[in-house]
C-alpha positions as CSV (number, residue, x, y, z in Angstrom):
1,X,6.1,10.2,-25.0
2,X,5.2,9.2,-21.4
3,X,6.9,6.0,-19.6
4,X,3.8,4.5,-19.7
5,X,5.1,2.6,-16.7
6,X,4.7,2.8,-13.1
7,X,7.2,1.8,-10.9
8,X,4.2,1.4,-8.1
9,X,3.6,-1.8,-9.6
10,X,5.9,-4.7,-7.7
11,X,7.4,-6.1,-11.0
12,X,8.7,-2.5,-12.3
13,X,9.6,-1.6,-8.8
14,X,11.7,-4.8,-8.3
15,X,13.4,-4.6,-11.5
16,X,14.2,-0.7,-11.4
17,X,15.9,-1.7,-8.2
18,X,17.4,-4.7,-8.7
19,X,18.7,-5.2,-12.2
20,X,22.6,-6.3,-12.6
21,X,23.9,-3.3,-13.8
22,X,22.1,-0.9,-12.2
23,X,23.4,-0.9,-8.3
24,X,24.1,2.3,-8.1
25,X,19.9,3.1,-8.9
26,X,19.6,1.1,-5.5
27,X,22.5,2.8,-3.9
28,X,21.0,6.2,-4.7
29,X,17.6,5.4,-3.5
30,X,18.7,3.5,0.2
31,X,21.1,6.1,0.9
32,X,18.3,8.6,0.0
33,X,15.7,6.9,2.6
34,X,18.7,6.2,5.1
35,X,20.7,9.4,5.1
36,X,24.5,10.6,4.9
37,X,25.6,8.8,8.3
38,X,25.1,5.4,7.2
39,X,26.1,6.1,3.6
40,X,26.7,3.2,1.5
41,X,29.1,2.8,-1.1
42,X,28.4,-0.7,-2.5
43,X,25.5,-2.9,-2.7
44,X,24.7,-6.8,-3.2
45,X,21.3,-8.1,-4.7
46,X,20.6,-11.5,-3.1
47,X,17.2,-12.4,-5.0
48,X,17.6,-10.6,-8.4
49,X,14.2,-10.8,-10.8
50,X,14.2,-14.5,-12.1
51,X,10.4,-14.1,-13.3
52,X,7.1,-15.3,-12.4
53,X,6.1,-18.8,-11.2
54,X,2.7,-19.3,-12.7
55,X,0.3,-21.1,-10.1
56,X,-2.5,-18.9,-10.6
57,X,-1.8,-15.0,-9.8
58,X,1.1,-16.3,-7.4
59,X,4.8,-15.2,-7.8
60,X,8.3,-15.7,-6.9
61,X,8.7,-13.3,-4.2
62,X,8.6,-9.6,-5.6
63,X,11.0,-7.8,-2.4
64,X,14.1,-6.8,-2.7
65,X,17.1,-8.5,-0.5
66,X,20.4,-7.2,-0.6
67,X,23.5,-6.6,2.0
68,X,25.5,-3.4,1.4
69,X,29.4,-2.8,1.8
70,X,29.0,-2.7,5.8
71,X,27.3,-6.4,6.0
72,X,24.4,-4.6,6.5
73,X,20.8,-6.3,5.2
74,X,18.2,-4.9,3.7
75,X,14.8,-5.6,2.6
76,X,12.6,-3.2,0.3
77,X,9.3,-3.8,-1.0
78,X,6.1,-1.9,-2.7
79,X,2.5,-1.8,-1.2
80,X,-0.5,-0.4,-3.3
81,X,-2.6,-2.2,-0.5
82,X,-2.7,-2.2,3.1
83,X,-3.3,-5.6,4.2
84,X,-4.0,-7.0,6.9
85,X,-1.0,-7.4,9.6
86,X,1.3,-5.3,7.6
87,X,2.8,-4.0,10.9
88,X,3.2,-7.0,12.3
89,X,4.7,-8.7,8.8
90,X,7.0,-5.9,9.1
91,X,8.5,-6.8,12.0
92,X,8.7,-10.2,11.2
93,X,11.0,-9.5,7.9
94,X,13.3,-7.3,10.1
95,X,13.4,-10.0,13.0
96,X,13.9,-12.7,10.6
97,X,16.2,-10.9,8.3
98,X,18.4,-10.3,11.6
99,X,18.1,-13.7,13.3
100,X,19.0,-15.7,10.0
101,X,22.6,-14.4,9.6
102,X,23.4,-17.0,13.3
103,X,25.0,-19.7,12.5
104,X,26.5,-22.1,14.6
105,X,29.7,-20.7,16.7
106,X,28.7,-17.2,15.5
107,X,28.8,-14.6,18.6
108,X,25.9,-11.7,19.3
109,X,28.2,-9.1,18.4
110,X,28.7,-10.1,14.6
111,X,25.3,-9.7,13.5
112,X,24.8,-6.9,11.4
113,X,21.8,-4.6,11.4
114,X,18.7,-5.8,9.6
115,X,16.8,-2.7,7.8
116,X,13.7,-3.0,6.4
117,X,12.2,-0.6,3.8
118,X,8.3,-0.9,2.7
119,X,7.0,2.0,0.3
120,X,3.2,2.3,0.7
121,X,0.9,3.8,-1.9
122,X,-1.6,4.0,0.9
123,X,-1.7,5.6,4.3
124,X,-1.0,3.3,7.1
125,X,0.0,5.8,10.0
126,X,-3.2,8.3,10.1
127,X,-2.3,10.0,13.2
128,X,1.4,10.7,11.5
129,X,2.2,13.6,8.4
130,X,5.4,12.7,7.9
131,X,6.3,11.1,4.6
132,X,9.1,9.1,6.3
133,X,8.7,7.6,9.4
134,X,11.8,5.2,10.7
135,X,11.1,2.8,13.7
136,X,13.8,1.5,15.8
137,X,14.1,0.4,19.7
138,X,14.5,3.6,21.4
139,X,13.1,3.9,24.8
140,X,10.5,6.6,25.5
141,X,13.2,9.6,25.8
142,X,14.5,8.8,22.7
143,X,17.5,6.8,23.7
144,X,18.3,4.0,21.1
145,X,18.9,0.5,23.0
146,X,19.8,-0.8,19.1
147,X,20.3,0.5,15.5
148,X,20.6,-3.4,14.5
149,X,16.9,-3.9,13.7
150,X,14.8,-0.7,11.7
151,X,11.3,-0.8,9.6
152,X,11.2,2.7,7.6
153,X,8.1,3.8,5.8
154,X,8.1,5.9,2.4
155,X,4.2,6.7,2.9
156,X,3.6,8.1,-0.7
157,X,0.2,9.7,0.1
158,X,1.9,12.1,2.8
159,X,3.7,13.9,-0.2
160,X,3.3,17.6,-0.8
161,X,6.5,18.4,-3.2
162,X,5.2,19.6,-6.5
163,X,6.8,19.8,-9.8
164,X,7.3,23.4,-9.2
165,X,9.8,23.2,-6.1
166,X,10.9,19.7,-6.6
167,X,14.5,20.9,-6.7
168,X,14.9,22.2,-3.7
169,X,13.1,19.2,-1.9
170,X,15.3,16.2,-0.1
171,X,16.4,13.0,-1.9
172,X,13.8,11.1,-0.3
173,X,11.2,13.3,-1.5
174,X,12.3,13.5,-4.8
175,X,12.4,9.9,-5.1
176,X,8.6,10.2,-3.6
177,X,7.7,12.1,-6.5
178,X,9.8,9.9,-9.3
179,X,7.7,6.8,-7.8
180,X,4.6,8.4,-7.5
181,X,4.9,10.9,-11.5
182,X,7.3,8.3,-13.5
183,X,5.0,6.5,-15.7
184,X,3.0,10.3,-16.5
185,X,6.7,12.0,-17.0
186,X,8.6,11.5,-20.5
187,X,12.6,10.8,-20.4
188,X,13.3,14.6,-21.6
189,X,11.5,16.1,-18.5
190,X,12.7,13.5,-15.9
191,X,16.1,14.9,-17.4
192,X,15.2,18.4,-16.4
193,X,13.3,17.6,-13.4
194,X,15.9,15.2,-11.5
195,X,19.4,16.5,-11.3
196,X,20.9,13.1,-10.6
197,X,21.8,10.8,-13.0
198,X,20.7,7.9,-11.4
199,X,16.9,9.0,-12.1
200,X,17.2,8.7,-15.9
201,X,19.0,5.4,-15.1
202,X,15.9,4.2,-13.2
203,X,13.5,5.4,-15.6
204,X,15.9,4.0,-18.4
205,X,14.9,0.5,-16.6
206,X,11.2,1.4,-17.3
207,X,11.3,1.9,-20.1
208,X,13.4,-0.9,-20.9
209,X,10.1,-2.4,-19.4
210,X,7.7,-1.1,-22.2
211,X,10.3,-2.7,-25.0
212,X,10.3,-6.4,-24.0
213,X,6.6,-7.9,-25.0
214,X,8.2,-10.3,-22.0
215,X,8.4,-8.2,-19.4
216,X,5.5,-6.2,-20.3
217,X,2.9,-8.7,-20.1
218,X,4.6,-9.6,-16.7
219,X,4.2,-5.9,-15.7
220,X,0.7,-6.3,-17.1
221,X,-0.1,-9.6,-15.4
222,X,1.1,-8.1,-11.8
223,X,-0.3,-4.6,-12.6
224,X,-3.7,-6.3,-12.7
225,X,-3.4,-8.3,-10.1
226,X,-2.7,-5.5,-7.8
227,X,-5.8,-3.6,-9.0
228,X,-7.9,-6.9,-8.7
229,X,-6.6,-6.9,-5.3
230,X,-7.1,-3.3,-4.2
231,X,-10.5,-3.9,-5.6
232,X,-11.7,-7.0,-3.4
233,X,-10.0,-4.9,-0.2
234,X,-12.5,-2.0,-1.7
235,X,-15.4,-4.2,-1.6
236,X,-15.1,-6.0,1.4
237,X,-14.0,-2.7,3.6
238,X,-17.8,-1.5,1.9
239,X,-19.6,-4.7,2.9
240,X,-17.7,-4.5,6.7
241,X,-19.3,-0.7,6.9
242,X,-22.6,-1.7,5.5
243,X,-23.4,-4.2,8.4
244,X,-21.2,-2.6,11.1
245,X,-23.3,0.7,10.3
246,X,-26.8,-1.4,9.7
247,X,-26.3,-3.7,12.6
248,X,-25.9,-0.5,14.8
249,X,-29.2,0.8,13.5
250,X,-30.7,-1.6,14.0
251,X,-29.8,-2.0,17.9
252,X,-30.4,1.2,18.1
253,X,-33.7,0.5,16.7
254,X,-34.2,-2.2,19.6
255,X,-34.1,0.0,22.0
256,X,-36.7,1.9,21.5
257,X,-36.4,4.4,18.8
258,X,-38.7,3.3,16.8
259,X,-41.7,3.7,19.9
260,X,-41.4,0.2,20.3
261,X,-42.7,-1.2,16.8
262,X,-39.9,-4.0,16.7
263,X,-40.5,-5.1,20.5
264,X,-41.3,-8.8,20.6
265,X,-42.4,-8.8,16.2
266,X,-40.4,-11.4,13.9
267,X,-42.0,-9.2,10.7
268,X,-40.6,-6.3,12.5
269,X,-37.6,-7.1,13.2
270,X,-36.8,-7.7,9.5
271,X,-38.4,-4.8,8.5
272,X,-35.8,-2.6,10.9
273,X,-33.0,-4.4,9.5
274,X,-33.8,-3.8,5.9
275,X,-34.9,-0.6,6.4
276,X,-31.5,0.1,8.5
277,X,-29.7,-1.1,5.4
278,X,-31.6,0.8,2.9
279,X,-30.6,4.1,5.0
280,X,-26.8,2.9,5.0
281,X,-26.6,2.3,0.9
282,X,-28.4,5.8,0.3
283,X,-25.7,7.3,2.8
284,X,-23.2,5.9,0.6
285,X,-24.2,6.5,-2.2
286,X,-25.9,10.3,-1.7
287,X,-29.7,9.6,-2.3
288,X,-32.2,10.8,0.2
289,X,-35.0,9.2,-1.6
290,X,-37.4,7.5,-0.5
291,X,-37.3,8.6,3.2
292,X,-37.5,7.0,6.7
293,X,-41.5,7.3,6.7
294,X,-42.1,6.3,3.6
295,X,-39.6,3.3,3.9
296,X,-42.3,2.6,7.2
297,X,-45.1,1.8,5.1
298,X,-43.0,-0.4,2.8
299,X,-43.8,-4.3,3.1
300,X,-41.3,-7.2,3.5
301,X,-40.8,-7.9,-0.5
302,X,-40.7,-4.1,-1.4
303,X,-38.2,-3.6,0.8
304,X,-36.3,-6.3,-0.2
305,X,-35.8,-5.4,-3.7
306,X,-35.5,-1.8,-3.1
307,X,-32.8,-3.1,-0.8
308,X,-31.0,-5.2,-3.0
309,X,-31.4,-2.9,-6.0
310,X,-29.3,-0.2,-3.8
311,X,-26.4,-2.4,-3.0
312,X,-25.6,-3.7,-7.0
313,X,-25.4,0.4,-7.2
314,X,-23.0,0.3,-4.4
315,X,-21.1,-2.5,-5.9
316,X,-20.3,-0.7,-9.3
317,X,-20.2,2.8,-8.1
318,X,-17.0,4.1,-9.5
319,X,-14.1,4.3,-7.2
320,X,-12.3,7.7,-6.0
């Protein structure tokens, strides 16, 4: 039988990796995303699952802190979503996580390097195929000024190991392909399909997961909320496009490519506008019916309904 679980989902993701017991999971999966030079051989969870706060849909913070063997700092986290500022929030963990070890009569050189880790189920660097992209300050030749503040990237989408070659791919891709197959993959065939023990240990967490009516309506609760929230994102990224792409019409319209029929007409003007709209819905949704001309001869309140009757099938259109 199948997980069942995803470890996309914060809850699942924070518990996989950091559970007391289970280190070496997190060990496995930093040194995987970090590489053999700055191999780590014992970790540290500061903020260990403690469960929800319930104010609503709000939680106790769902990231991952946790200093390694070298006094080294690291923060991990899940994103289904790409929301707004992430780069920017990015850079703020890292910055705080690095400034927040001073203390008072502490000297520059004893900080130790703040590493921050975000896995993304979406694709926030479009010009970039790489599945793991690692930012540090480097000057444009490459030269590194500091390795003491980093922000690395797992972007999920970017993956192209299959099942069929996965044993010959890297660590970090294979733990791409655990994150992203997991809850579709039974125990037996994660056995066969990851050489390393700690994969079964991580999907042993999982499943641990689907036994405990407690932490399964907790992964059920967050689970929802993060497809609640990819939802509104969905919805309001739609309504953004329909008036960016109507409101650009409809300028276009003003000047003068509709021979002029707007110029200096309140009735006309609204008719433009609607009619600009109608055109956007039917690109998005595929219909070619009615056309331009035909829309022409439309009145105010036909338009209006027909108008309004394309954007509820815009609103519940299924998603991709």
């Amino acid at each position: 039988m199948p997980l069942g679980i995803s470890p996309l989902v914060d809850f699942a993701f924070k518990l996989m990796l950091s559970s007391h017991g289970h280190e070496r999971v997190t060990i496995h999966f930093l040194n995987a995303i970090l590489g053999d030079k700055t191999r780590i051989a014992s970790i540290e969870i500061q903020n260990p699952i403690v469960g929800p706060n319930f104010d609503g849909d709000k939680w106790l913070v769902l990231d991952i802190l946790a200093e390694d063997d070298r006094g080294r700092k690291f923060n991990i986290e899940m994103q289904t979503s790409i929301p707004a500022g992430l780069r920017q929030r990015l850079a703020f963990y890292d910055a705080r996580l690095y400034v927040e070890q001073m203390r008072e009569g502490d000297r520059y050189h004893e900080l130790r390097p703040a590493i921050v880790i975000c896995v993304l189920d979406k694709t926030l660097l479009k010009e970039s195929p790489r599945l793991h992209t690692d930012f540090r300050f480097r000057d444009e030749h490459g030269n590194v000024l500091t390795d003491d503040l980093q922000v690395h990237l797992l972007e999920l989408t970017k993956l192209t190991v299959t099942r069929e070659n996965l044993a010959e791919a890297t660590r970090e891709e294979q733990w791409a392909y655990f994150l992203s197959n997991a809850e579709t993959l039974t125990l037996e065939e994660i056995r066969e399909l990851f050489p390393e023990p700690e994969f079964v240990e991580a999907a042993g967490v999982l499943e641990v997961i689907k036994n405990t009516p407690e932490q399964m309506d907790n992964y059920i609760s967050r689970l929802k909320y993060q497809l609640d929230e990819v939802s509104r994102m969905e919805s309001a990224r739609i309504e953004a496009r329909i008036e960016a792409l109507s409101e650009g019409r409809l300028q276009g319209l003003m000047e003068g490519r509709t021979e002029g029929r707007l110029e200096g007409l309140e009735e006309g003007e609204k008719r433009g506008a609607l009619i600009g709209r109608i055109e956007t819905f039917q690109e998005i949704l595929g219909v070619a019916e009615p056309g331009h001309e035909e829309l022409s001869s439309y009145n105010l309140p036909q338009l209006n309904e027909l108008c309004e009757q394309l954007r509820q099938r815009v609103r519940v259109r299924p998603k991709d």
